[in-house]
C-alpha positions in Angstrom: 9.4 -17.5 6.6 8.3 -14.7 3.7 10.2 -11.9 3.1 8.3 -9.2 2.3 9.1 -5.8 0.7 6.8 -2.8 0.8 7.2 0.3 -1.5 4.0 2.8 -1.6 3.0 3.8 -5.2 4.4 5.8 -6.8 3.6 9.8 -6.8 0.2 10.4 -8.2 -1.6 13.3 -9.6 -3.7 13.7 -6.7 -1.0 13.2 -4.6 0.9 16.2 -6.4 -2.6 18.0 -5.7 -2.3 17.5 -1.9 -5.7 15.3 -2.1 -6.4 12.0 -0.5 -7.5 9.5 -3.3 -8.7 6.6 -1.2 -10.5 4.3 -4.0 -10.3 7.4 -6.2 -8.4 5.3 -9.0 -6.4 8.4 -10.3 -3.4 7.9 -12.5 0.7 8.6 -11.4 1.8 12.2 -12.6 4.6 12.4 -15.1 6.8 12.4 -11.8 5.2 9.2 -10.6 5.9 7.3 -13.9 9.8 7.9 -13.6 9.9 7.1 -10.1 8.4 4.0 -10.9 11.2 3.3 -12.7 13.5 3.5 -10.3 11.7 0.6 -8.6 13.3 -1.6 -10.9 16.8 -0.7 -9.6 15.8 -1.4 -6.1 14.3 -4.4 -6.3 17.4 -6.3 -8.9 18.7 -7.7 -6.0 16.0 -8.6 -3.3 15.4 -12.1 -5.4 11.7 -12.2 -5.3 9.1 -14.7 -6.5 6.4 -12.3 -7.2 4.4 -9.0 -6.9 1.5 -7.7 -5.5 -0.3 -4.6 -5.6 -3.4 -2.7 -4.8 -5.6 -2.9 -7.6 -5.8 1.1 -8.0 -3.9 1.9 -11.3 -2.0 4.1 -9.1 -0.4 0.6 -7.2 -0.4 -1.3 -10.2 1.4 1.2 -13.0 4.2 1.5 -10.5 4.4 -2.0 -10.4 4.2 -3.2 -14.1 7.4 -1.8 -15.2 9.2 -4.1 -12.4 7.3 -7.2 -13.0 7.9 -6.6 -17.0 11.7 -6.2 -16.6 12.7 -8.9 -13.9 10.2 -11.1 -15.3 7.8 -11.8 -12.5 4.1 -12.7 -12.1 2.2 -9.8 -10.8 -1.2 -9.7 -8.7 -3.6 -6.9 -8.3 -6.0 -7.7 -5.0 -8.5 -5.3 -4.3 -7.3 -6.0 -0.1 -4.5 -4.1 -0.8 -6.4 -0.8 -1.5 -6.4 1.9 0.6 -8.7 3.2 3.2 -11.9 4.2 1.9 -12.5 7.5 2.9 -16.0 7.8 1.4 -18.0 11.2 1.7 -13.9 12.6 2.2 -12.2 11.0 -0.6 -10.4 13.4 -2.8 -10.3 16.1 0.3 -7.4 18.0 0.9 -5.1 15.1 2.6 -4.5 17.8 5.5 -8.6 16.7 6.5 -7.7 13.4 6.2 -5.0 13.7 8.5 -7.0 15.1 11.7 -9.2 12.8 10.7 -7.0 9.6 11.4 -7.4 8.9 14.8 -11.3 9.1 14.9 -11.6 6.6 12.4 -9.9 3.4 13.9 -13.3 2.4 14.8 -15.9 4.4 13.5 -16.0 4.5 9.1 -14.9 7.7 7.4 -18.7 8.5 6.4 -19.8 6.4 3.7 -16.2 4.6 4.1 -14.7 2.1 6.4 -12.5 2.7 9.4 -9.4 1.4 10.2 -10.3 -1.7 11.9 -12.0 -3.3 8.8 -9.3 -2.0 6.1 -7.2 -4.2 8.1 -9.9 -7.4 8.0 -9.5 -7.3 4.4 -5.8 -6.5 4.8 -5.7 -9.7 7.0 -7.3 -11.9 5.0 -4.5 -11.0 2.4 -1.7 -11.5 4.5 -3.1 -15.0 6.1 -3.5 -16.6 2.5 0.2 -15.1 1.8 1.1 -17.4 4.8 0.1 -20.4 2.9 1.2 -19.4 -0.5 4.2 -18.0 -0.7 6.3 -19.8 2.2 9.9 -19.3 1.5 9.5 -17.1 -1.3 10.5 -13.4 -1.4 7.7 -10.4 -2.2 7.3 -7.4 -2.6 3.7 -5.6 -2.1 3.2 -2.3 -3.6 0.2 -0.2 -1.9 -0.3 2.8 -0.1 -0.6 3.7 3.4 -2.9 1.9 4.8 -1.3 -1.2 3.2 1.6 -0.4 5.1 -0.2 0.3 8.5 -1.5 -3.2 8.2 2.4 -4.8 7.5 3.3 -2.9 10.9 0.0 -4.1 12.4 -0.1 -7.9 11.7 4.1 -8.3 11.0 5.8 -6.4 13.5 2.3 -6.4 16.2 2.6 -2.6 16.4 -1.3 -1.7 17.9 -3.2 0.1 15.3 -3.3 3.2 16.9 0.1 3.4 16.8 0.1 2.8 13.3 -2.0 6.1 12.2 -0.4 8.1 14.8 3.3 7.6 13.9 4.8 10.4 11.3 4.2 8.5 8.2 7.2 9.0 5.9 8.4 8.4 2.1 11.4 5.9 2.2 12.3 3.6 -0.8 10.7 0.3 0.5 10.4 -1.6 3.8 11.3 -5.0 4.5 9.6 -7.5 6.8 10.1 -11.2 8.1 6.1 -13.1 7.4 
């Protein structure tokens, strides 16, 4: 068994601009940089082995400050990144939330849908399997990353996942 931990990035600057970043690689607002701090406190006592992240600077400046002080290897993966919303990245997030539900098969345009963010997503979590047996994570990402957690950890159907209120909490914990 893994234990996993899952804690979104922290706040970004288009995130304090009420965009949706996608594969934008936009930095963490001055907000997001202190909250990434507090990362540190949460994760003192979950003993993990090592880290993972998107590799969006957004993911991986929220993790680097953790990894640094408790002294654990950290891994950017590209399969951690969020949706690619194409032709609607850096939209208003409000478009990209009516737009949720049409896109678990069919791509955002000039994107990907759903459905193959959690193929890559998949292929992550499978060679996590035979990695990291035993061990204790923790995957920074964004939405989607989680989605896919819910999806492939807890077999919630992916329609459920994009449909459920999706809400800030400080980190998730599932049994690989």
């Amino acid at each position: 068994m893994i234990k996993v931990w899952f804690e979104p990035h922290s706040t970004s600057i288009d995130n304090e601009d009420g965009r949706a970043s996608g594969w934008n690689d936009v930095d963490l607002s001055a907000k997001g940089r202190l909250e990434s701090l507090d990362l540190i406190e949460r994760c003192r006592s979950r003993g993990l082995f090592a880290i993972f992240c998107s590799d969006l600077q957004r993911a991986v400046k929220t993790a680097v400050p953790t990894a640094a002080e408790l002294h654990l290897p950290l891994f950017p993966d590209k399969r951690l990144r969020e949706c690619d919303y194409g032709n609607l990245t850096r939209k208003p997030k409000e478009q990209i939330e009516t737009e949720r539900d049409k896109r678990i098969n069919e791509p955002f345009p000039n994107g990907e849908s759903y459905e193959q963010c959690m193929e890559r997503m998949g292929s992550f979590i499978n060679q996590l399997r035979v990695d990291f047996d035993n061990k204790a994570v923790l995957i920074v990402g964004h939405r989607a990353t989680h989605y896919a957690l819910d999806y492939f950890i807890k077999k919630k159907p992916l329609e459920t996942c994009i449909s459920e209120q999706w809400q800030w909490q400080p980190g998730w914990q599932y049994e690989l």
